[in-house]
N, C-alpha and C positions, 0 to 999 in steps of 0.2 A: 289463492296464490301460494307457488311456494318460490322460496331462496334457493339463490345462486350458491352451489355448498361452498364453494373457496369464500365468496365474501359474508356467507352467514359464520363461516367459522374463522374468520377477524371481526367479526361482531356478537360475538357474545352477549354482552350486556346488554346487547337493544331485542334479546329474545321474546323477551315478551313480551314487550312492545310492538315489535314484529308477530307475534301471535295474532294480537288485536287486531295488526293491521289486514292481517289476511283474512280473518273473518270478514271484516268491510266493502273487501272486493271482490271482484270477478277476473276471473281469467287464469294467467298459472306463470311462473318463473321458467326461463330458458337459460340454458348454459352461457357464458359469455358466447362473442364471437373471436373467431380465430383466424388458422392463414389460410383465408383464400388471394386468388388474384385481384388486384384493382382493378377495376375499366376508369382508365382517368375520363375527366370530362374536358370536352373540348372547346378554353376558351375562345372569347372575341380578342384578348390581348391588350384591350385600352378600355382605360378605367376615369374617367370624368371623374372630379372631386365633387359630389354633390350629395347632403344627406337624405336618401330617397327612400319610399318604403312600399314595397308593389304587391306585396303578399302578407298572408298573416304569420308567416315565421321570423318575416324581415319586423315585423311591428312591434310584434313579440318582444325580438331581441333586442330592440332598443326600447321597449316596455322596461326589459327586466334591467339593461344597463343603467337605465334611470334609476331604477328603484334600488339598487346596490349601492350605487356608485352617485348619483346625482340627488338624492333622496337621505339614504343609509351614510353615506360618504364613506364607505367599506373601500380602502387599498387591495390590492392585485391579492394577498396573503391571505383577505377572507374573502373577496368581492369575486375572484374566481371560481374560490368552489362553490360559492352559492348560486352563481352563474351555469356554471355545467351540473347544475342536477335542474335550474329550467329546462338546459337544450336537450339530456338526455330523455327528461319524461315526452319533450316534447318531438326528438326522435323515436322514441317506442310508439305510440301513438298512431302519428303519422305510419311508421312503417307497419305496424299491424292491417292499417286502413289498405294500405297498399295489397296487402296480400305477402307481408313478407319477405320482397324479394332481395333486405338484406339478413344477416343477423341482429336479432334485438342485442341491445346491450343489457337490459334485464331484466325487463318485463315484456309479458308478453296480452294485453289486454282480451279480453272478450269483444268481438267485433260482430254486432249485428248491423245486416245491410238492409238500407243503404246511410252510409255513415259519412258524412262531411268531414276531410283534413281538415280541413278551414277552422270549424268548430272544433274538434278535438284538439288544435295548436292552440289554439283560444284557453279551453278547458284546461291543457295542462299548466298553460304556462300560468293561466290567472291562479290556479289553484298552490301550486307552486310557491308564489310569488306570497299569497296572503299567510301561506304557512310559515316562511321564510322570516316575514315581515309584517307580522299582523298589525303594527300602529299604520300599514299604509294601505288597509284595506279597500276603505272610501275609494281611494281614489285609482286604486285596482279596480275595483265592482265596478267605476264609470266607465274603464276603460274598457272593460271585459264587456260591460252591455253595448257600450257602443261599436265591437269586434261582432259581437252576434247580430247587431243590426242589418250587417252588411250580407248576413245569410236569410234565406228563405228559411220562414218558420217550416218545421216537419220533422216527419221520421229523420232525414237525415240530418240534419241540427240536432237533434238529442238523442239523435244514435252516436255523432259524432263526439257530443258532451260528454257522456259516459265512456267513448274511449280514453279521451283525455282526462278524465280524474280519474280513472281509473289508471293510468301510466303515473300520474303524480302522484296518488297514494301508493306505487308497489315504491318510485324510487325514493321515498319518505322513507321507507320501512326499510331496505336497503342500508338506507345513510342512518338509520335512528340513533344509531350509536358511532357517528363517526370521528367524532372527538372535535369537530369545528367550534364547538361550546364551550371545551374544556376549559378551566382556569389551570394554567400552567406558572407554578411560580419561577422566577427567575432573578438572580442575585449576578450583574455585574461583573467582573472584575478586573484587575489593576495591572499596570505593566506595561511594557515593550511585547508592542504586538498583539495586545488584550482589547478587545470592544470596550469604549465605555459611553457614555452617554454623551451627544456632541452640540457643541455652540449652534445658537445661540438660545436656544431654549432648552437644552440637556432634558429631554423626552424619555422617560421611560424604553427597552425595548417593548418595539411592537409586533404582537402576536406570537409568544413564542408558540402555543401549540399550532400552530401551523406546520411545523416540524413533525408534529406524530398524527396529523389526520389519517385518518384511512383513505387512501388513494383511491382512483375511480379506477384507475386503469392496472398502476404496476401493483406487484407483489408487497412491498414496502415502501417506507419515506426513505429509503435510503438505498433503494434499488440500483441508482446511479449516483451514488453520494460523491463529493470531488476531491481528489487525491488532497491530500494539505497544502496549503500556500506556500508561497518561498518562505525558506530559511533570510532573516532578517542581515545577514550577510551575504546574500548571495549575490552573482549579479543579472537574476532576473529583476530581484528586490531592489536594488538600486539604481537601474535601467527606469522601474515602473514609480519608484518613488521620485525619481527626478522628470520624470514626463507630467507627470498629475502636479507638481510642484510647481512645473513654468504655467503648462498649458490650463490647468483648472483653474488659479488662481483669480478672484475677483477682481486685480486690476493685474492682469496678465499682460505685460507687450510682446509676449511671444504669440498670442492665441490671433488668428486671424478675425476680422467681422464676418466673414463667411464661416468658422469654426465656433464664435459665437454664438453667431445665429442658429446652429447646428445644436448645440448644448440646451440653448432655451428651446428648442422649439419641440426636445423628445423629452422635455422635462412635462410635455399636457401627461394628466389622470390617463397611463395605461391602458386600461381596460374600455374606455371612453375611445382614447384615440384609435386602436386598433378596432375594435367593435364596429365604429364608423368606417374604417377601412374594409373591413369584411363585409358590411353592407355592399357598399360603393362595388366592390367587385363581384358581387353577386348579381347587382342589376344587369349591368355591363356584360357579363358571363351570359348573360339569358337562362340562368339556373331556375331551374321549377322550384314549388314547393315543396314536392318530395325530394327533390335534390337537399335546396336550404337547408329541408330537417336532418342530415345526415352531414352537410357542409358545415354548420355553425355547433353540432353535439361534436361532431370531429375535433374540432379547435379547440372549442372548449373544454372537452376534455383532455385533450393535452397540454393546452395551458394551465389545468388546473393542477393537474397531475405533475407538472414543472415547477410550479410555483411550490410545491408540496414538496418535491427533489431536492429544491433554491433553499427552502428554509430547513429541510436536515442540514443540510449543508454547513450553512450559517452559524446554527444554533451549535454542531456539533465543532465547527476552530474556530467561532467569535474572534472572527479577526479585525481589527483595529481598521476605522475612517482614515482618509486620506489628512483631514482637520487635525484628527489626535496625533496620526505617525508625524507630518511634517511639524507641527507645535513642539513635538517631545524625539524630534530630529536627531539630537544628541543623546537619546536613551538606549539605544537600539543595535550597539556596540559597533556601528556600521560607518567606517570614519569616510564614508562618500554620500553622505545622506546630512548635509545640514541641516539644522534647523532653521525656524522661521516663527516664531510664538505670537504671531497675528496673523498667522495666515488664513485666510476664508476663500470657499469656492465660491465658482461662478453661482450655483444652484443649491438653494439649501441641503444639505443633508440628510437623506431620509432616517429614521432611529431604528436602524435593525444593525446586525453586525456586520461589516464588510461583502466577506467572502462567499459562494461568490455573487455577481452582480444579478441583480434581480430581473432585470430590467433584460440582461442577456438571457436570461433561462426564459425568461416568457415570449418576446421576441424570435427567440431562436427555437421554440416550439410552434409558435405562429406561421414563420416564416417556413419551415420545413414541411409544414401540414398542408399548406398553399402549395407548397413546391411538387407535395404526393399525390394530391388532390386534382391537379390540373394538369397532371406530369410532364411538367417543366420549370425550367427556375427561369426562364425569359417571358417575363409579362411587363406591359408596360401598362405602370397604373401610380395614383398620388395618394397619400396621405397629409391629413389637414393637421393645425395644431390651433387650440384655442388661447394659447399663450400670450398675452398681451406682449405689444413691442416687440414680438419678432416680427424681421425686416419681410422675409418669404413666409406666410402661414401655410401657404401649398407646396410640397415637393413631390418632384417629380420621380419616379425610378423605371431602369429597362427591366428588372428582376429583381425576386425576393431577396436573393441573397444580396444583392446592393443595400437594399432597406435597413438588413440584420447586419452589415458593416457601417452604418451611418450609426445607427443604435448603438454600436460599442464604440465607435468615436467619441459619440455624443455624451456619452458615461464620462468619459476621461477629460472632455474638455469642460464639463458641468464642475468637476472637482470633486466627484462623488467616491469614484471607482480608479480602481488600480487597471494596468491594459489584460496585463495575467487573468485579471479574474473576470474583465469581460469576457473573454475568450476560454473559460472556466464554465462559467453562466451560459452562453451560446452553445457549446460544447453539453451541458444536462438538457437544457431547452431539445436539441436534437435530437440527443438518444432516447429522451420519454416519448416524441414524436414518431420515432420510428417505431418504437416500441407499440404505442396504440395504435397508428396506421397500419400494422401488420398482423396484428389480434383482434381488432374492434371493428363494428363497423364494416364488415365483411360482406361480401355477395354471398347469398344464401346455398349456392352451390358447395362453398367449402366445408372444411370439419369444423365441428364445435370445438371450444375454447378447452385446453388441456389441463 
């Protein structure tokens, strides 16, 4: 094999390692993919809430959801990119088997025929998955035998096998150094307007290098970094400080039980709830398996690649929770912003710094990749939430963008997020979405990646 030169030369340090890894495999490195034209696919438009699973990509991905997030209990800041380097080995793969007919994202395997997808989705994801996670191998291996069960032993079972470790060892080698391990120290600090650590358990921040991964997609973490927050007198600032004030509040009489219900119900594990939504719309869609492989590496990687945007973002104005500004109300030289030194939101407060909202940038990567993907923003389809005591656990929407406006409501009525910066967060979410819907993942007709 060899490296993609732009991402072998932001990887450095994993050269040698990346040496090894190429001796190991078969096949050879392709340039990214770039602009060609989409062919959207053409969905059915209604989406039944049910978690179903009809193919081996679909099994996969809720393989690997588990194993992140239900397992690992990894948040969206690591749980993502671990997540899109299953879906992309498990797009390379696939599309090799295929013949090609889109751009790899950056591998391109040795494919002897005749070769099972089936088994190589299998192969990449389990391999993947045990490198990722090796204390959860056991129960990787059961699942991976019981995926190969459902194939005819033969040439194309372990023609298939070997394409897929061989896509999971080139995007190993790829990522070897991508900093997702790093230990990132990080010190706090104090003031009006300053992150600090929030009631009721004052949690360390989480994940600062998330901030300096190496992306899958863009040039940098800071490709799309978000202009600064309001000036703490402004009156964006006191517009958004006094919205999140009534409406967040945990005994709020402004916030409706319908805007309640809203707050709890987008507070389910991210990664989880949207996952199950991209399932659910996949079956519904009638999307193949080589569809899947190219559908769920799409998201993924602009999710990850978002959440990678979210936390430059973050890390570089550590901007103060809605908990600290309204507590220290009076700090802030902003004589329309009272305070309130018991205030609590609806929804605990996640421990990263404010700005912007995390929840926006992922969402609004999601939502916009759906929107490219199927090209239109009118679908009618549900997502579920596993939240106890929400009154609706199924909501309904006519279109994406509905969903990703319920999403920054939900931010601000939970007490988490300021409106500014949902709309900050949604705003990164879209432009990394655009960004890899128009370079990645490409019909093989176009030019290579520049």
């Amino acid at each position: 094999m060899k490296y993609n030169a732009r991402t072998v030369s932001q990887n450095k340090n994993g050269w040698l390692l990346a040496l090894v890894l190429m001796t190991l495999a078969i096949g050879s490195m392709t340039p990214y993919s770039a602009c060609a034209q989409h062919a959207p696919v053409s969905p059915l438009n209604t989406v039944a809430q049910a978690d179903v699973h009809t193919d081996m990509v679909l099994d996969w991905n809720a393989h690997a959801a588990n194993a992140v997030v239900g397992v690992a209990g990894q948040r969206p800041e690591r749980g993502l990119i671990r997540l899109a380097m299953v879906q992309v080995a498990i797009y390379d793969a696939v599309n090799a088997i295929d013949g090609y007919p889109f751009q790899s994202y950056g591998v391109t395997p040795n494919v002897v025929s005749p070769a099972s997808p089936e088994a190589a989705t299998a192969a990449a994801a389990h391999d993947m998955l045990v490198a990722l996670f090796p204390a959860q191998q056991a129960d990787l291996d059961a699942k991976y035998s019981a995926s190969l069960a459902t194939i005819p032993d033969g040439p194309a079972r372990a023609n298939g096998i070997s394409v897929g470790q061989q896509a999971a060892l080139g995007i190993l080698g790829l990522r070897a150094s991508d900093g997702r391990d790093a230990v990132v120290p990080y010190t706090p600090g104090s003031g009006p307007g300053v992150w600090m650590p929030t009631p009721p358990a004052f949690l360390p921040a989480a994940a600062p290098e998330a901030a300096h991964v190496q992306p899958f997609a863009l040039n940098s973490p800071s490709q799309f970094r978000a202009e600064p927050p309001p000036e703490l007198t402004s009156d964006t600032w006191t517009r958004d400080y006094n919205e999140v004030k009534s409406l967040g509040s945990a005994t709020s009489t402004t916030r409706t039980a319908e805007q309640t219900d809203i707050g709890r119900f987008w507070s389910d594990q991210p990664i989880l709830q949207w996952n199950r939504a991209w399932r659910n719309i996949s079956v519904v869609s009638g999307l193949s398996l080589s569809d899947n492989a190219r559908f769920f590496a799409m998201l993924a990687t602009a999710s990850a690649d978002a959440i990678i945007a979210c936390w430059d973002s973050k890390y570089f104005y550590n901007f103060w929770r809605p908990v600290t500004a309204i507590r220290g109300g009076d700090t802030d030289g902003n004589p329309d912003t009272g305070a309130d030194f018991n205030w609590i939101g609806l929804v605990a407060t996640p421990n990263h710094p404010e700005y912007p909202a995390a929840h926006g940038c992922f969402s609004g990567a999601s939502t916009n990749t759906l929107r490219f993907f199927f090209g239109t923003d009118s679908f009618d389809f549900t997502i579920d939430s596993k939240i106890a005591g929400v009154t609706n656990p199924v909501r309904s929407f006519a279109s994406f963008s509905e969903a990703l406006d319920e999403v920054l409501d939900a931010r601000v009525y939970g007490g988490m997020h300021y409106r500014n910066s949902t709309n900050k967060g949604a705003k990164i979410g879209k432009q990394v979405s655009h960004y890899v819907t128009r370079h990645f993942f490409q019909p093989s007709r176009g030019r290579g990646h520049d």
